[in-house]
TIGU-987435 format. One record per residue (C-alpha): residue number from 1; residue in three letters; x, y, z. Coordinates in Angstrom, 2 decimals. Layout:
BEGIN
- pos; code; east; north; up
- NUM; ALA; X; Y; Z
...
END
This chain:
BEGIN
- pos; code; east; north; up
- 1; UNK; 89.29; 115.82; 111.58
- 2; UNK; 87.01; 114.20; 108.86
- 3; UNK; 84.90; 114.70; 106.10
- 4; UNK; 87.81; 117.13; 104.14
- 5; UNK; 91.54; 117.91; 103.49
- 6; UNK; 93.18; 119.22; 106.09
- 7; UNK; 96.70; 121.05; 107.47
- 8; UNK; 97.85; 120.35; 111.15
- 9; UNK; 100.41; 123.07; 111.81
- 10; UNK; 101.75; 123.86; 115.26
- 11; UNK; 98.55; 125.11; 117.93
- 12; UNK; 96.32; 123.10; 115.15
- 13; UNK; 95.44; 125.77; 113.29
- 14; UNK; 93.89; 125.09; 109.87
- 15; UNK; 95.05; 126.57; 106.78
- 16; UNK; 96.01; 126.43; 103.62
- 17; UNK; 99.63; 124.77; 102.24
- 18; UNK; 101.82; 127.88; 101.44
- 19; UNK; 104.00; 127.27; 98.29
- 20; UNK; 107.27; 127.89; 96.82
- 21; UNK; 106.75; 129.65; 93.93
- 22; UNK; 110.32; 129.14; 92.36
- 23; UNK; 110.99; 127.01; 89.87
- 24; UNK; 107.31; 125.99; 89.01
- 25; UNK; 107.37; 123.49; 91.79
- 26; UNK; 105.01; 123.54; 95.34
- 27; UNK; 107.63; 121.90; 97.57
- 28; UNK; 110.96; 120.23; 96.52
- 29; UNK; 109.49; 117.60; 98.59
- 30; UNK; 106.60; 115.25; 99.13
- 31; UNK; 106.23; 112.56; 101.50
- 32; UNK; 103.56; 109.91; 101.32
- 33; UNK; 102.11; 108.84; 104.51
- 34; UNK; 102.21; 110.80; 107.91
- 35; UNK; 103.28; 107.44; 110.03
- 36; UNK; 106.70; 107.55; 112.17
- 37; UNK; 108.86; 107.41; 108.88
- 38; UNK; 107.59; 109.60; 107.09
- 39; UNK; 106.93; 112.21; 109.74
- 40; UNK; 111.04; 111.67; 110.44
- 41; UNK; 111.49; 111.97; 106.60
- 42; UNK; 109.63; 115.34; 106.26
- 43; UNK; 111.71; 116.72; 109.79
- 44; UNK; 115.68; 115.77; 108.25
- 45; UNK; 114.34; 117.56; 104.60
- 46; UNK; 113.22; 120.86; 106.93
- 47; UNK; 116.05; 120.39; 108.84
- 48; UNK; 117.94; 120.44; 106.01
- 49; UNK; 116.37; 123.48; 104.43
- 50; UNK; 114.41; 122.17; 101.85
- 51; UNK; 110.65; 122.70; 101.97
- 52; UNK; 108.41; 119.67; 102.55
- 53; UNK; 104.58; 118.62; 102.48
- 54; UNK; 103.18; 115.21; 104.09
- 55; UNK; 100.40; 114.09; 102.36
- 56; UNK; 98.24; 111.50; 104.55
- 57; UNK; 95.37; 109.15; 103.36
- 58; UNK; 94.02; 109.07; 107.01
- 59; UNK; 92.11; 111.89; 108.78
- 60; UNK; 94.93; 111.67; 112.02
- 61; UNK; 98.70; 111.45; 111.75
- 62; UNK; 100.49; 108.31; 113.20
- 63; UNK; 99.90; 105.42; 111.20
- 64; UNK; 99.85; 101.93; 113.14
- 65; UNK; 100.20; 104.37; 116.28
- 66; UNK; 96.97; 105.06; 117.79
- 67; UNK; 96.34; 105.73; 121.11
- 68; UNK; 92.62; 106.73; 122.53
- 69; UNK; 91.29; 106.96; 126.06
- 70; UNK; 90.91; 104.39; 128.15
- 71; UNK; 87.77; 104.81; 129.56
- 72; UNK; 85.52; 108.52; 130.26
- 73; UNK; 86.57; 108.11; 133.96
- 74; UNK; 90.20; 107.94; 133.37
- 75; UNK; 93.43; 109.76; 132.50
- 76; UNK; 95.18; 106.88; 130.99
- 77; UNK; 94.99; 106.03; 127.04
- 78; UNK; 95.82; 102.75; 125.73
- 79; UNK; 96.88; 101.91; 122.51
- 80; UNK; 95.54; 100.28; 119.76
- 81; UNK; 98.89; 100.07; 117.34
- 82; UNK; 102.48; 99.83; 118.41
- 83; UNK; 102.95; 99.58; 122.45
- 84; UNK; 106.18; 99.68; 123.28
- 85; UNK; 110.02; 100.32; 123.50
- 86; UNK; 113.17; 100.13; 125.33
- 87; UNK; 115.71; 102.81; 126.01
- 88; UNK; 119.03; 101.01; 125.22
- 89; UNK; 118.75; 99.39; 121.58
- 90; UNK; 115.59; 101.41; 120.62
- 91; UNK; 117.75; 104.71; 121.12
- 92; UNK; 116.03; 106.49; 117.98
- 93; UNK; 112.72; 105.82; 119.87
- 94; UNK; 113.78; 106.56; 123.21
- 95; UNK; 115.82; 109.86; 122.57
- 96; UNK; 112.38; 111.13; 121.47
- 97; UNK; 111.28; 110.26; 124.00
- 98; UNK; 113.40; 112.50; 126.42
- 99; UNK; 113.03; 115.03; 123.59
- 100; UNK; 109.58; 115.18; 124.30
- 101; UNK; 109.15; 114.57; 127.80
- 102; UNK; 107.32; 111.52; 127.58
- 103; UNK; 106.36; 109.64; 131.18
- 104; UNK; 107.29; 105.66; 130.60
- 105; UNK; 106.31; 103.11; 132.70
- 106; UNK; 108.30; 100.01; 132.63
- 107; UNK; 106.23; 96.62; 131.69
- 108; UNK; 105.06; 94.53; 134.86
- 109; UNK; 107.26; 90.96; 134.88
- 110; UNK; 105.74; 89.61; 138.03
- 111; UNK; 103.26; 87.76; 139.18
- 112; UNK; 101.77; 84.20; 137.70
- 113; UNK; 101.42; 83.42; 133.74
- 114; UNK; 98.17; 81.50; 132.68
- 115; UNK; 98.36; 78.85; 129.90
- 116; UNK; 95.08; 77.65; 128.01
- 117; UNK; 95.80; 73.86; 126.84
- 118; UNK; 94.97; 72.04; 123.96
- 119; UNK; 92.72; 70.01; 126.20
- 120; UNK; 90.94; 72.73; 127.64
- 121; UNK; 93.06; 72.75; 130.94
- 122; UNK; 94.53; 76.20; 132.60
- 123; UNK; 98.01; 76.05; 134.38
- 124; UNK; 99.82; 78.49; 136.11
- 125; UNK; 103.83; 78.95; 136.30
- 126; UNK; 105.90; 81.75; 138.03
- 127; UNK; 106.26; 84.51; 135.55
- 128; UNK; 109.45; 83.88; 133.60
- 129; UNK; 109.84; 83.35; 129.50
- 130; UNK; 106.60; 84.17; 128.42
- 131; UNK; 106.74; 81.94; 125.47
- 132; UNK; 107.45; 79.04; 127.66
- 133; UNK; 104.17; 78.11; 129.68
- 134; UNK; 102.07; 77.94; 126.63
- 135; UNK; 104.07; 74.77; 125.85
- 136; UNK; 101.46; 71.50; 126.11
- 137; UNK; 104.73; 69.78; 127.54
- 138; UNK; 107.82; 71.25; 128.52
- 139; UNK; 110.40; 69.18; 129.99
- 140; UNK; 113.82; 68.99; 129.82
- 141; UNK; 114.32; 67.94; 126.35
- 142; UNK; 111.81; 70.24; 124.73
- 143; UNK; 114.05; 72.95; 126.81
- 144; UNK; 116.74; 71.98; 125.26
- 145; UNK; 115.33; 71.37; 121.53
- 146; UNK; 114.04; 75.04; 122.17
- 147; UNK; 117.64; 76.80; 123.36
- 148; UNK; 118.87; 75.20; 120.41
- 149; UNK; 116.19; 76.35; 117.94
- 150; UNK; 116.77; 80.23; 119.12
- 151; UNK; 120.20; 79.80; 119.11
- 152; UNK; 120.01; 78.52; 115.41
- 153; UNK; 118.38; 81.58; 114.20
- 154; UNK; 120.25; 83.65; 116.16
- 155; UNK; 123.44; 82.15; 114.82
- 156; UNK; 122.27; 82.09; 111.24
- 157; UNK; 121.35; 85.93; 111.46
- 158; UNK; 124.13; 87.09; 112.29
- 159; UNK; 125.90; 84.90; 109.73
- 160; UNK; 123.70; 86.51; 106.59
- 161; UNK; 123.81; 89.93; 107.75
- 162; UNK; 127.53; 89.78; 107.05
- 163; UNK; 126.67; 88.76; 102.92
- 164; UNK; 122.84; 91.18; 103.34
- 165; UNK; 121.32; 88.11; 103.70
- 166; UNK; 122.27; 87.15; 99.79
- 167; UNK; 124.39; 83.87; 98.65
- 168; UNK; 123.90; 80.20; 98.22
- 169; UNK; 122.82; 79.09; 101.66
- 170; UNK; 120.56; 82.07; 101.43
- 171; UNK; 118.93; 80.99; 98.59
- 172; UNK; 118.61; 77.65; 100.33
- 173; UNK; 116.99; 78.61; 103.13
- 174; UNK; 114.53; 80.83; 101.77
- 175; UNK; 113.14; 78.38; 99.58
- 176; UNK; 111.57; 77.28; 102.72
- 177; UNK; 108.68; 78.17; 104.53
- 178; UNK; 109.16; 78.68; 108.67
- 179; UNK; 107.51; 75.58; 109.25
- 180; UNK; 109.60; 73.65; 106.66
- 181; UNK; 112.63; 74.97; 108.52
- 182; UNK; 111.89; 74.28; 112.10
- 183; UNK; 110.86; 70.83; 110.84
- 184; UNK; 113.49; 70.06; 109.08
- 185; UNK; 117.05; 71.63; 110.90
- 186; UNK; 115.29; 70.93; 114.55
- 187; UNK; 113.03; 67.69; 113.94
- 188; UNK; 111.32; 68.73; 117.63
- 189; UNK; 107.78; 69.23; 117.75
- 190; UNK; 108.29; 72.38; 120.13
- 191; UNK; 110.73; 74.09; 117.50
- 192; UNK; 107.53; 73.90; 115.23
- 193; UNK; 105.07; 75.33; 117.98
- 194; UNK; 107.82; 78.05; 118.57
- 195; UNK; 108.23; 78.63; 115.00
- 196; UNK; 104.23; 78.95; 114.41
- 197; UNK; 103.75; 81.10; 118.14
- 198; UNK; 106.54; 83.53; 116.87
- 199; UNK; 105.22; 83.79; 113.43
- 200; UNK; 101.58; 85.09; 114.74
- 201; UNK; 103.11; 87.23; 117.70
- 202; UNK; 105.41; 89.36; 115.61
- 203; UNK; 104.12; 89.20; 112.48
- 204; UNK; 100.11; 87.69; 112.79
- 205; UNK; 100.78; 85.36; 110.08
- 206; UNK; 101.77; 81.38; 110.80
- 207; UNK; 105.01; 79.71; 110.04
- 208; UNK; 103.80; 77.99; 106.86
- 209; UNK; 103.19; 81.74; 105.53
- 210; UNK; 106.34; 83.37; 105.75
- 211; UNK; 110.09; 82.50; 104.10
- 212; UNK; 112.08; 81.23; 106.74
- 213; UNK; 114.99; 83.86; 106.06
- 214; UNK; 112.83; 86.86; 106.19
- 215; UNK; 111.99; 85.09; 109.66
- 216; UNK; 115.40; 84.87; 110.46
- 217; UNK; 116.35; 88.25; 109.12
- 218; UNK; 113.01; 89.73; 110.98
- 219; UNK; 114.95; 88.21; 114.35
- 220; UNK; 118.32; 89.46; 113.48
- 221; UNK; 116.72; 93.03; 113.07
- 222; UNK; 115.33; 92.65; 116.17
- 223; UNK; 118.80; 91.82; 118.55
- 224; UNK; 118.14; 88.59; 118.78
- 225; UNK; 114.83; 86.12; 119.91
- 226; UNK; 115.91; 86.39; 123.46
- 227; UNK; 115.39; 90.18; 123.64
- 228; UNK; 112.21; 90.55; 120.32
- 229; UNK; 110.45; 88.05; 123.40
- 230; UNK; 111.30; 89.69; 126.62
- 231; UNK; 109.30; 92.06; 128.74
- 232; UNK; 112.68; 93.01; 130.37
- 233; UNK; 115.28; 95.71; 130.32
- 234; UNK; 116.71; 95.39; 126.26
- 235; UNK; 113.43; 93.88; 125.36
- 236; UNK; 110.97; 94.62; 122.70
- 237; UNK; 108.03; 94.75; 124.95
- 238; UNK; 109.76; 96.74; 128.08
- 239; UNK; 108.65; 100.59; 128.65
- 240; UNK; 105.23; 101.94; 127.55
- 241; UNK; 104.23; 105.50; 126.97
- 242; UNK; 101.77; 107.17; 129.42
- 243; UNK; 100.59; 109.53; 126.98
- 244; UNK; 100.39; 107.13; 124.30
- 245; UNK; 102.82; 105.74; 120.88
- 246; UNK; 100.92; 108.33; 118.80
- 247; UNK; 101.94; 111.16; 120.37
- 248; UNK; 105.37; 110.65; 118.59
- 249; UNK; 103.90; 110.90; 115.28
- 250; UNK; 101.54; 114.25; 116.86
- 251; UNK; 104.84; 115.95; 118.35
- 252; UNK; 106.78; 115.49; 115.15
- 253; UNK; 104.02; 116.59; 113.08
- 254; UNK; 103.77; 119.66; 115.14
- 255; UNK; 107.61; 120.18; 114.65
- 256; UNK; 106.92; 120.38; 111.09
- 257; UNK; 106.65; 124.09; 109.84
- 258; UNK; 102.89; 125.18; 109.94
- 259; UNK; 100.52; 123.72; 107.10
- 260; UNK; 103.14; 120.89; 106.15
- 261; UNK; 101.16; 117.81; 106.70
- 262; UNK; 97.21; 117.78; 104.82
- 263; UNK; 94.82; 114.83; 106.26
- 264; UNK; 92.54; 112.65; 104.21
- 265; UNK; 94.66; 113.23; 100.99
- 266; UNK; 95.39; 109.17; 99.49
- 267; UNK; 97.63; 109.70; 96.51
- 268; UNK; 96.65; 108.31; 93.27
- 269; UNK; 99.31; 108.89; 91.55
- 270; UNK; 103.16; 109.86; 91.08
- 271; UNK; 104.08; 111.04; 87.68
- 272; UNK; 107.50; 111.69; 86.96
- 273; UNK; 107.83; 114.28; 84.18
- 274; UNK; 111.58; 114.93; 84.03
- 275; UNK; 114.57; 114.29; 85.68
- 276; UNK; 114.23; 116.34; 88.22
- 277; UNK; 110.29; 117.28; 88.11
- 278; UNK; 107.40; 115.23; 90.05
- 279; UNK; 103.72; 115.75; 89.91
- 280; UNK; 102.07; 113.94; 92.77
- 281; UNK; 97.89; 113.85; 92.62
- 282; UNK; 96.13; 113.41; 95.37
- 283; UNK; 91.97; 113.03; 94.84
- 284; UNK; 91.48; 116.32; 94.66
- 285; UNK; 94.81; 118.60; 94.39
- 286; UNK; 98.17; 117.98; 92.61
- 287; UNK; 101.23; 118.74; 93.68
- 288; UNK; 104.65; 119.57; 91.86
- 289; UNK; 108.00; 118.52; 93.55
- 290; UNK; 112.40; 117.62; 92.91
- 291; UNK; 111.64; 114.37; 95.18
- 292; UNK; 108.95; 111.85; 96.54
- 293; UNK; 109.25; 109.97; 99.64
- 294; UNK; 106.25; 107.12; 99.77
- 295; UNK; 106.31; 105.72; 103.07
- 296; UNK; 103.16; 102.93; 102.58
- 297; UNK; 103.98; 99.30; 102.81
- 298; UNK; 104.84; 97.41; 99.45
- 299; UNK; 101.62; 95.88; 99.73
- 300; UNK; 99.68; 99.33; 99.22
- 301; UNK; 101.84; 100.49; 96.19
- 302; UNK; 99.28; 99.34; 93.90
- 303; UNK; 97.20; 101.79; 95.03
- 304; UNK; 98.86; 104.15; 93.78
- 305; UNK; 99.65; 104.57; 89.90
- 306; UNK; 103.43; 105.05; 89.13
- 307; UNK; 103.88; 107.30; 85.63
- 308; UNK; 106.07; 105.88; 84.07
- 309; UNK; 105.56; 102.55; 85.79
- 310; UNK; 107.62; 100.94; 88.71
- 311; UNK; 110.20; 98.58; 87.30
- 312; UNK; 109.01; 95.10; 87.45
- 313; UNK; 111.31; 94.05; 90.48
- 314; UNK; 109.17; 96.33; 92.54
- 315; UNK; 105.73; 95.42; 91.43
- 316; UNK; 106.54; 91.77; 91.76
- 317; UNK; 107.64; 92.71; 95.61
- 318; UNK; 104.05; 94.79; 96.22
- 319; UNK; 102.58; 91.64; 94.34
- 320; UNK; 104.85; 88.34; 96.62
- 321; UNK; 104.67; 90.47; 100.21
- 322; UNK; 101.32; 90.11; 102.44
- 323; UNK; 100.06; 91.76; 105.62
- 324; UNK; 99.31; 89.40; 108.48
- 325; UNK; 96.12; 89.22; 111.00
- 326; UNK; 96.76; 91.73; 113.52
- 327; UNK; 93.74; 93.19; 116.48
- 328; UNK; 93.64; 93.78; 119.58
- 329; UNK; 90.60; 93.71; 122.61
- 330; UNK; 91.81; 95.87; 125.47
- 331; UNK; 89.74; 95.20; 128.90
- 332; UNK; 89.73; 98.49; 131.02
- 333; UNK; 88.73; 97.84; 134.46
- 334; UNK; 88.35; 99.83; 137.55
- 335; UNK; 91.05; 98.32; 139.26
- 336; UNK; 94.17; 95.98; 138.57
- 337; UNK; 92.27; 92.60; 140.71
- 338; UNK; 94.82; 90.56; 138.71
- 339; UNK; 97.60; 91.78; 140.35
- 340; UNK; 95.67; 91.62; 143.86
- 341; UNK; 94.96; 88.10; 143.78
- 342; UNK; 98.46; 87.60; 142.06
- 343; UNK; 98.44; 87.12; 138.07
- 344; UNK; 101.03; 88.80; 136.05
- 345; UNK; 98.45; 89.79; 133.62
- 346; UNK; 100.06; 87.46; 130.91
- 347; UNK; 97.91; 84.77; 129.31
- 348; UNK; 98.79; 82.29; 126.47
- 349; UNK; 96.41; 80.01; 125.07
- 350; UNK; 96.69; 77.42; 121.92
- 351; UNK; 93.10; 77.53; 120.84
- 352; UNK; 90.74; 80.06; 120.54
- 353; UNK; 90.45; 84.09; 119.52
- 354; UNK; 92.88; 85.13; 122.20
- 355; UNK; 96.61; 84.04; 121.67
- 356; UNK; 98.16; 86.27; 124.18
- 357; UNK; 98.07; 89.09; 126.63
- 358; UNK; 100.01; 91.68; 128.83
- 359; UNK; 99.15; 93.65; 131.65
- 360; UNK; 99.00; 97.60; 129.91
- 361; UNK; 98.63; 99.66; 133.48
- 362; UNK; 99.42; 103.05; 133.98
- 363; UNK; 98.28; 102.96; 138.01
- 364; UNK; 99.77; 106.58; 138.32
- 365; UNK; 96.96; 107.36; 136.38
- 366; UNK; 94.53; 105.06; 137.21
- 367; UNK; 94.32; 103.20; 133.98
- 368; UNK; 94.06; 99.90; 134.47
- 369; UNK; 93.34; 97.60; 131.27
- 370; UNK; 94.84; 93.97; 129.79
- 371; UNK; 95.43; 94.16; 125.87
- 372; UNK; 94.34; 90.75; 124.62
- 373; UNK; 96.39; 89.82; 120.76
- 374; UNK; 94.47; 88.15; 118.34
- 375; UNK; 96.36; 87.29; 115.32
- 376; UNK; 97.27; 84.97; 112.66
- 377; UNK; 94.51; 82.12; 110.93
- 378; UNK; 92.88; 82.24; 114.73
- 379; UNK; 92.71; 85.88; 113.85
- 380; UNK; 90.94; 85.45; 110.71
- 381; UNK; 88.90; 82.93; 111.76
- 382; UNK; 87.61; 85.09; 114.73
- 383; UNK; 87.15; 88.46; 112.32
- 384; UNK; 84.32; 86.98; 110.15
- 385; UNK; 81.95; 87.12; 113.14
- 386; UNK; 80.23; 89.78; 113.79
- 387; UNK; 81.45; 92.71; 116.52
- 388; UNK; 78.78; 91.27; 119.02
- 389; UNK; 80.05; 87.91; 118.79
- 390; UNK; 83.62; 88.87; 118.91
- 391; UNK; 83.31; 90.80; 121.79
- 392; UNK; 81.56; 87.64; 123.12
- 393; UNK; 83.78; 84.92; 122.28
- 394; UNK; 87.09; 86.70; 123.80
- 395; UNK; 85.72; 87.70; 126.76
- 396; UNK; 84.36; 84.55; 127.81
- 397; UNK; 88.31; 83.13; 126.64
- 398; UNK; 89.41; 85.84; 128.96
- 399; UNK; 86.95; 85.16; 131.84
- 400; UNK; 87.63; 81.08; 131.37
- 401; UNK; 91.31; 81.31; 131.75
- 402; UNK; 91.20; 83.96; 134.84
- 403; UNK; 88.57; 82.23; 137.02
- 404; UNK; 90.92; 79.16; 136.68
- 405; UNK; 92.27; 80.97; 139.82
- 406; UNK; 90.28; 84.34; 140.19
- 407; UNK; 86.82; 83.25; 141.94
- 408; UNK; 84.85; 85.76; 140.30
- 409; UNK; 86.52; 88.07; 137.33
- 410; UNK; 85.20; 91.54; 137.35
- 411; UNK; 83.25; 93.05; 134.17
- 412; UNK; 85.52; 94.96; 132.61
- 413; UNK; 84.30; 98.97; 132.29
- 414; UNK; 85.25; 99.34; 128.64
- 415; UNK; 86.59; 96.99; 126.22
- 416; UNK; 87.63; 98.49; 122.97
- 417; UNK; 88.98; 96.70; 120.07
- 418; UNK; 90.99; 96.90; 116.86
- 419; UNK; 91.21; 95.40; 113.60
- 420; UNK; 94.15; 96.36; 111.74
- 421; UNK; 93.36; 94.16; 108.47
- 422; UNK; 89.65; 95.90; 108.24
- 423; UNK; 91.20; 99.42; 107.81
- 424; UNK; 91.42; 100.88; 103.66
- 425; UNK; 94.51; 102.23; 104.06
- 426; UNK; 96.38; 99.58; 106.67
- 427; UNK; 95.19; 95.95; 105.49
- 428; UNK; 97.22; 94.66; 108.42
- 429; UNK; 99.95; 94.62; 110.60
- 430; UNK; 102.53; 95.19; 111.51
- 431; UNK; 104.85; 94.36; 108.79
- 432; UNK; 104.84; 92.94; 105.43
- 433; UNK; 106.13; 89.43; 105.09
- 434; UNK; 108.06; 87.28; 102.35
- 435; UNK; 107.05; 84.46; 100.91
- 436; UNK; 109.64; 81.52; 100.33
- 437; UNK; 111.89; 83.01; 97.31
- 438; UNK; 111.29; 86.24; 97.83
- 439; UNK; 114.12; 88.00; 99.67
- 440; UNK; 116.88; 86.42; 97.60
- 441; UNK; 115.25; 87.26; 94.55
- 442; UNK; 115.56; 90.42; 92.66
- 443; UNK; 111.98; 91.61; 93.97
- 444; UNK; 114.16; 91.22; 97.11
- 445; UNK; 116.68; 93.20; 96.70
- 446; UNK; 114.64; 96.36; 94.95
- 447; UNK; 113.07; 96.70; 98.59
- 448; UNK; 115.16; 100.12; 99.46
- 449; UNK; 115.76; 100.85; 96.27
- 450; UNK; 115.13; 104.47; 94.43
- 451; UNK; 112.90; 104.84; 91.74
- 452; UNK; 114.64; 107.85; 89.93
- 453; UNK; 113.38; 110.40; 91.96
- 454; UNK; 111.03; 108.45; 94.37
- 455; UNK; 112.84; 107.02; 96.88
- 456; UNK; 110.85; 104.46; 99.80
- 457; UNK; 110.94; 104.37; 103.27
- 458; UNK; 109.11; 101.92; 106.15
- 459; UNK; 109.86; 99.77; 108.63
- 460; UNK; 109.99; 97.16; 106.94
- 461; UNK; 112.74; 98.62; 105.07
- 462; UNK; 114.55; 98.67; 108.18
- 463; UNK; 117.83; 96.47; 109.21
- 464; UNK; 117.51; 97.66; 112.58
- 465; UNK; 114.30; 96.73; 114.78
- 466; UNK; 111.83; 96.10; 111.23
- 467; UNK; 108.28; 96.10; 111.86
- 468; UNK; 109.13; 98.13; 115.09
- 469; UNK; 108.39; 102.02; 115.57
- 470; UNK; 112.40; 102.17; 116.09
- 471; UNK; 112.58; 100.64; 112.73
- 472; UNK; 109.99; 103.07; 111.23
- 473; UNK; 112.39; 105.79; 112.63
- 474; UNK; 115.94; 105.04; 111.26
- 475; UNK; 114.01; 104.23; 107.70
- 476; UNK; 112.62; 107.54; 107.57
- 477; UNK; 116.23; 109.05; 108.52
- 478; UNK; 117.70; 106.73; 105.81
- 479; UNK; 115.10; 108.10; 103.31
- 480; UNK; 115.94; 111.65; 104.13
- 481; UNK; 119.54; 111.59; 103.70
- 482; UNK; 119.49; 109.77; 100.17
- 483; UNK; 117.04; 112.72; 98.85
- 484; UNK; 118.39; 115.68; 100.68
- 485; UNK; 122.41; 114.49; 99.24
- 486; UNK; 120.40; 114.14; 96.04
- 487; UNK; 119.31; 118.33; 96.18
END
């Protein structure tokens, strides 16, 4: 729906918001954004009996979910945002699944990876660690260098989650940048290409970007490197949703009680008149409500003016946190000829647009289509072409690395694409990230925090899975309890 506000409300019927006329106030709540969080948010406060509206900047529900057709000849979607989850420790996300009766399909881990060089060469290994075979050289001391650099962070998460990632060796650590870390506690060249490759794949920013203990908190959130890499059973990139990730946000909007959640409504501002009166504006309505919920990244708060103002640990967190690169190019084909002739569907390359790929079929419904990542300074570097020449440049990456054993590649039957950092209201994804001092500071420490009665939710407010739909999830649950023990 475009061009006006809107309600979705159970059938999609359009109407208008019906109020609660007690008390002088619309709803006793209102939630900010219409992504996973928020949409949880806004089901606990119904749940719990209070009345609720959603107000969403965008004209769709779903946030960095989005999931469109594949191509006009098939069934399959693909999506654009978040792809995937795991049904052990992503239970939030995968008991929603079951409640809704999504189809998954469990991520191919077979078949032959395909590394683009430094030197221009293309190699081919026996699917296994996906990070691995982009390595230049990986022999048995690299091997080791690298077990030891995941087991350091893995080690040192779980250490600072006992002490919330606070204290002196905290502070020490986050002085540093990722690269400065890898450099300095590994001294191996392939701790620093590991550092930078995880950097862009989870986050789309590179190692000399981000704090090196919001890295290693990131990971901790996560269970661990070994399963935030795998493909695998436990993994972060294991089962994929046939109908597509947004259809969590559209069946939990539709839960809501009819008329809760109003499209293309950015707030402006959240005024807080008393102690237990809000008056939320939107561009063309207002709002009175007991609570707010804002569930935008830090990064977007400015957007929105705070009456009276945040406190200055929270505008010097929206001010010291940035959005990395983040897009995708998805080739649809009309068949899966990578698997026929053998490939995995996995490609990793150290120069150039594309940084990696994964095989996103649904062959039950004859959607067959590899999503190609392009993130971090490549990322940027790649987005100030123009679409054409985009389009261009990572398809003829794409086309280079698969005739290195495919004698000729197919032309794919759609390719659609997605920049995350070009969109008003999402300036990246898929998580905000820290620079060095941040997290131990006290802009740090106000991430969670209430603001009297406005109280924030996100995944990356998250210790569980952050930058992750599961993250989004138990945020938005968090968020709910604190205001509905609050009415």
């Amino acid at each position: 729906m475009r061009g006006g506000q809107h309600a979705i409300s159970v059938g999609g019927t359009v109407s208008s918001l019906h109020r609660n006329r007690g008390n002088g106030v619309d709803v006793d709540v209102v939630v900010v954004g219409a992504g996973l969080s928020g949409l949880k948010a806004a089901n606990d406060i119904e749940k719990a009996g209070f009345s609720c509206v959603v107000l969403e900047a965008n004209d769709r529900v779903g946030g960095k979910t989005l999931s469109l057709p594949a191509s006009p000849e098939s069934q399959g979607v693909v999506d654009l945002g978040a792809a995937w989850i795991n049904d052990t420790n992503q239970s939030y996300m995968f008991t929603l699944a079951q409640k809704y009766g999504i189809r998954l399909e469990a991520q191919r881990a077979a078949g032959f990876n395909l590394s683009l060089k430094a030197d221009g060469t293309v190699t081919e290994a026996p699917y296994g660690d996906p990070a691995i075979p982009a390595v230049s050289v990986i022999d048995k001391e690299s091997t080791i260098a690298l077990a030891r650099f995941f087991r350091l962070i893995d080690d040192l998460g779980i250490k600072f989650a006992k002490v919330s990632f606070q204290g002196t060796d905290c502070v020490e650590i986050d002085r540093l940048t990722l690269a400065e870390f890898s450099e300095k506690r590994s001294g191996h060249p392939i701790a620093s290409y590991m550092a930078n490759s995880l950097a862009q794949g989870f986050l789309g920013v590179d190692s000399d970007e981000i704090s090196a203990l919001h890295f290693i908190k990131y990971c901790n959130s996560g269970t661990g490197l070994d399963n935030m890499i795998s493909d695998k059973k436990d993994g972060g990139q294991y089962l994929r949703n046939h109908s597509g990730n947004q259809t969590f946000s559209i069946r939990m909007a539709e839960d809501l009680k009819p008329n809760s959640v109003l499209l293309n409504s950015p707030v402006t501002a959240i005024e807080q008149t008393s102690r237990d009166k809000c008056i939320v504006r939107s561009r063309d309505r207002k709002f009175t409500c007991r609570k707010v919920i804002v569930s935008v990244p830090t990064v977007l708060l400015p957007k929105i003016s705070f009456i009276p103002d945040l406190p200055p640990a929270k505008r010097l967190l929206s001010e010291s946190t940035a959005l990395g690169y983040y897009a995708k190019t998805i080739f649809v084909f009309s068949s899966p000829w990578w698997r026929d002739a053998g490939l995995s569907g996995t490609l990793q390359a150290e120069h150039g647009p594309l940084c990696f790929s994964r095989d996103t079929c649904v062959p039950s419904l004859d959607q067959y289509s590899i999503t190609c990542f392009i993130v971090g300074q490549r990322g940027r570097d790649w987005s100030k072409l123009s679409k054409l020449a985009r389009t261009a440049q990572v398809l003829g990456q794409f086309q280079k690395m698969m005739s290195s054993v495919v004698e000729k590649v197919p032309e794919p039957i759609n390719i659609i694409e997605q920049e995350w950092s070009k969109h008003e209201w999402f300036l990246g994804a898929p998580s905000p990230v820290m620079a060095p001092g941040v997290l131990t500071s006290e802009a740090g420490r106000a991430l969670r925090e209430p603001y009297q009665n406005v109280h924030f939710v996100g995944t990356e407010t998250s210790d569980v899975w952050e930058g992750y739909m599961e993250g989004a999830v138990r945020s938005g649950e968090r968020g709910a309890a604190e205001v509905v023990a609050e009415l």
